[in-house]
C-alpha positions in Angstrom: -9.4 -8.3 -14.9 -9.0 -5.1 -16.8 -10.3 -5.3 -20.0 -8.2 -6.9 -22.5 -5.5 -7.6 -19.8 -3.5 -11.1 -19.0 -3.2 -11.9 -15.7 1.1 -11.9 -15.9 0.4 -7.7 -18.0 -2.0 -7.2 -14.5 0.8 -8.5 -12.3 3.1 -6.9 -14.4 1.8 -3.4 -14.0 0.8 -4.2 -9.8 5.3 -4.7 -9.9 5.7 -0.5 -12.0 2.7 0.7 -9.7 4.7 -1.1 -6.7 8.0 0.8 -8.0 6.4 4.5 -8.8 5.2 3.9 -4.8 8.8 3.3 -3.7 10.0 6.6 -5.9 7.5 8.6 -4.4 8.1 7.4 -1.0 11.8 8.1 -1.6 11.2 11.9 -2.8 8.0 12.1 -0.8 6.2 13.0 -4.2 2.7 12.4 -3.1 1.2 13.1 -6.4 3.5 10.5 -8.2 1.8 8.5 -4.4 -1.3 9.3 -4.9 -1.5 8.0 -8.8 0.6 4.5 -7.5 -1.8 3.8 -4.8 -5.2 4.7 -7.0 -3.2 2.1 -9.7 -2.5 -0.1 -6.9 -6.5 -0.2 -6.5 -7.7 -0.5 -9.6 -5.5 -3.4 -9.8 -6.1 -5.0 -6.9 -10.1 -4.8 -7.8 -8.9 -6.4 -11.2 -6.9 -9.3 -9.3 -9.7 -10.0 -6.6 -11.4 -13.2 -8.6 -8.8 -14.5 -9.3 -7.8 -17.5 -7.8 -4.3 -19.4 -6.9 -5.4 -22.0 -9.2 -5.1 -19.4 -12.3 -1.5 -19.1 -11.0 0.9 -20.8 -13.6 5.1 -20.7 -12.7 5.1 -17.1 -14.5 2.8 -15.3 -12.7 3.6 -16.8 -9.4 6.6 -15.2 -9.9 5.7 -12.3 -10.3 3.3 -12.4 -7.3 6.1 -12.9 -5.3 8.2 -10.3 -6.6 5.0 -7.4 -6.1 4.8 -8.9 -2.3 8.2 -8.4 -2.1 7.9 -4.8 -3.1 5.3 -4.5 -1.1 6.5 -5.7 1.6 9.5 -3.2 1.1 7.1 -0.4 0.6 5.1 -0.7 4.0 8.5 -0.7 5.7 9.3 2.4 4.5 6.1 3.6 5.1 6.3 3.0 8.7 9.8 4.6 8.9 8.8 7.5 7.6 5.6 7.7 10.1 7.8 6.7 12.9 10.3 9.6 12.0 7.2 11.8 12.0 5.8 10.6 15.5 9.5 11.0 16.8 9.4 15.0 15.6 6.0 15.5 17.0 7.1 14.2 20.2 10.2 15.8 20.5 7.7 18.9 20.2 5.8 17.8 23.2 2.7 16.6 20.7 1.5 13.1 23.0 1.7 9.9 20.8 -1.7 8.6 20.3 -2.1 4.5 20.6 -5.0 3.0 18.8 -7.0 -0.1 19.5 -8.9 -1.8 16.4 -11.7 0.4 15.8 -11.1 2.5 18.4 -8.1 5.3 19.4 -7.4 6.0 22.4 -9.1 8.9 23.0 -12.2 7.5 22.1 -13.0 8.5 18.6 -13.6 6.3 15.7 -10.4 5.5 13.5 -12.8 5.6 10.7 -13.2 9.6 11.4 -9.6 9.5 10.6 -8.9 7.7 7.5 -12.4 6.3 6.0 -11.2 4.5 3.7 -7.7 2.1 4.7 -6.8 -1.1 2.1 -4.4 -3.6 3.6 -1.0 -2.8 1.0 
């Protein structure tokens, strides 16, 4: 946990940094993005030992309201990439496909993006 922090003020702040990540996905802000995901991080580092038995009604609440959010977040996420690919397309830009680990033209996705967290 963060210093000091409950588990509900943890989940708490994982349901803002889940909401500053929909704003700046809305106004495509990616500094108000960047400072949600790097939150997002720092709480998900926080959250990683604890277990579902630590879970009372309260925070298992809130749990399912940040997957929620989450879960509203990646959509958007991949709406807004799938606009993107659309436009590059229309340009005549080939669509890459990607295999785990590997792309399609053979590099490493890792060359890409070294660093991706499941969100």
């Amino acid at each position: 946990m963060i210093a000091g922090e409950t588990l509900a003020g943890n989940m708490r702040k994982m349901i803002a940094a889940l909401e500053n990540e929909r704003q700046a996905l809305a106004t495509l802000d990616l500094d108000l993005l960047t400072g949600a995901v790097r939150q997002k991080e720092a709480l998900c580092d926080a959250l990683e030992p604890v277990g579902t038995d630590a879970l009372d009604p309260e925070t298992r609440t809130l749990a399912a309201t940040a997957r929620q959010l989450n879960d509203v977040n990646r959509r958007v996420r991949n709406l807004l990439a799938a606009n993107v690919a659309a436009r590059l397309e229309a340009l005549g830009v080939p669509q890459q496909t990607y295999r785990a680990g590997r792309l399609a033209n053979g590099t490493n996705g890792a060359q890409i993006a070294p660093r991706i967290r499941a969100s």
